[in-house]
C-alpha positions as CSV (number, residue, x, y, z in Angstrom):
1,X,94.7,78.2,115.5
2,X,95.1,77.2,111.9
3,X,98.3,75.1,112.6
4,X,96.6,73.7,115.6
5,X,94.4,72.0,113.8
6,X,96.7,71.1,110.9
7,X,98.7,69.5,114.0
8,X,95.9,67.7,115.8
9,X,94.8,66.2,112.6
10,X,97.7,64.1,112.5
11,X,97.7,62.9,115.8
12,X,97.6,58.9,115.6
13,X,97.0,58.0,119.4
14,X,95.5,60.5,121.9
15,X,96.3,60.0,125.1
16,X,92.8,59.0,127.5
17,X,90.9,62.1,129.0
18,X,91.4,61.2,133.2
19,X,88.6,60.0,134.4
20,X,88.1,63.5,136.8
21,X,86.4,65.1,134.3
22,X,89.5,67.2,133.2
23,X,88.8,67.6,129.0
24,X,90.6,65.8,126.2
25,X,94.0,64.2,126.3
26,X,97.5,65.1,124.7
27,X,98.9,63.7,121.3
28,X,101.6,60.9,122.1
29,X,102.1,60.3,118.3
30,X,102.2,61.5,115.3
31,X,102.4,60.9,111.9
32,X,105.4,62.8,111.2
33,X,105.0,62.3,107.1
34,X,101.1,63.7,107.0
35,X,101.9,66.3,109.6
36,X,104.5,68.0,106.9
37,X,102.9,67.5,103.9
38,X,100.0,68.9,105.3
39,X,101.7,72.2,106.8
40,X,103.5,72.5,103.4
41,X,99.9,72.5,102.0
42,X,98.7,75.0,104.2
43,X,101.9,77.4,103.7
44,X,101.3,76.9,99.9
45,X,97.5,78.0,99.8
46,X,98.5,80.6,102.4
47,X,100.9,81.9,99.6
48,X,98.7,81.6,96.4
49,X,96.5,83.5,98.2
50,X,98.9,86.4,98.8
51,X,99.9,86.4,95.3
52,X,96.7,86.2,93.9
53,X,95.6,89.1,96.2
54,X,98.7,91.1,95.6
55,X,98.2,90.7,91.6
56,X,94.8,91.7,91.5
57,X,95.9,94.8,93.5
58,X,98.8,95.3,91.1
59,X,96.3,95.2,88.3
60,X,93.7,97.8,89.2
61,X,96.1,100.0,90.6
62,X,98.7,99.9,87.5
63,X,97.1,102.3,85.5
64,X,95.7,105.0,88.0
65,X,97.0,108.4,87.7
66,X,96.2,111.0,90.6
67,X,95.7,115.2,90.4
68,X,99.2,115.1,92.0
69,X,101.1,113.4,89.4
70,X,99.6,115.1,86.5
71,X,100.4,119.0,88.3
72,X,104.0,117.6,89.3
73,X,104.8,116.8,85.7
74,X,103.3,119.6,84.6
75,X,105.8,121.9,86.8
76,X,108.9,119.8,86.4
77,X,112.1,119.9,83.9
78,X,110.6,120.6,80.7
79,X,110.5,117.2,78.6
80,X,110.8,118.6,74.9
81,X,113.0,117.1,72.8
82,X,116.4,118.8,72.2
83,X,116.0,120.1,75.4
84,X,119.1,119.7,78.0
85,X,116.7,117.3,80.3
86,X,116.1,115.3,77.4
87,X,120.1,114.0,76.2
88,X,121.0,111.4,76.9
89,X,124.0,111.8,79.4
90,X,126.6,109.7,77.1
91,X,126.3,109.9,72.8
92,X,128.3,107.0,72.5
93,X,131.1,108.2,70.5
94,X,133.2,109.7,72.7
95,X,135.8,107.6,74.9
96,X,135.6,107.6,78.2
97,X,138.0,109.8,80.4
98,X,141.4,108.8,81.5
99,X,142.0,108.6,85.2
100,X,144.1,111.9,84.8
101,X,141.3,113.9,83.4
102,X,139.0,113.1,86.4
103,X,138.5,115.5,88.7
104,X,138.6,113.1,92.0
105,X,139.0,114.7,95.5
106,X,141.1,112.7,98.0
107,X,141.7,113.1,101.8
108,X,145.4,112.3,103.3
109,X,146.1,111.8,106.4
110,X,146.4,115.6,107.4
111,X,142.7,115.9,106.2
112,X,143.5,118.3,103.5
113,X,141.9,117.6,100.2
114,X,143.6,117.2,96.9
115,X,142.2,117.6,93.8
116,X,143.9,116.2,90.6
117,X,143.2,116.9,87.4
């Protein structure tokens, strides 16, 4: 209904209502440059308002923490440092392996898997 009235808006010659008593007439033209700028208007305000929405939601929801989160974290990997959860995967200072010293499983046409290593 919105873009109904955005469209009738920029109607520049209705067409006559018959004379039967049959309502309002039809748009035979209109002008094309209002008609866009004004649907580009409406898209825009349609999408400020989603963003404005969607931040404010963003914003009191960001820092909530529920029972569930707090008991999950309590009964996961333990988090201490120097534990094995808490290493990083990689140090740094070792190279990285050679293609040889992967451990890559392929399938020939037989469908028996290799492994190299």
């Amino acid at each position: 209904m919105l873009f109904g009235v955005v469209i009738d808006s920029t109607c520049r010659l209705w067409q006559r209502a018959d004379r039967c008593g049959g309502g309002g007439g039809s748009c035979l033209l209109f002008d094309s440059d209002q008609l866009r700028w004004r649907i580009y208007g409406v898209v825009l305000a349609i999408q400020l308002v989603q963003l404005t929405l969607r931040l404010l939601f963003y914003c009191r929801v960001r820092g909530r923490r529920f029972a569930d989160d707090e008991e999950d974290a309590l009964s996961s990997v333990d988090k201490r440092p120097g534990s094995p959860s808490s290493l990083p995967a990689d140090d740094g200072n070792s190279p990285p392996p050679t293609f040889d010293e992967l451990n890559l499983a392929e399938t020939n046409d037989d469908q028996v898997t290799v492994v190299r290593m």
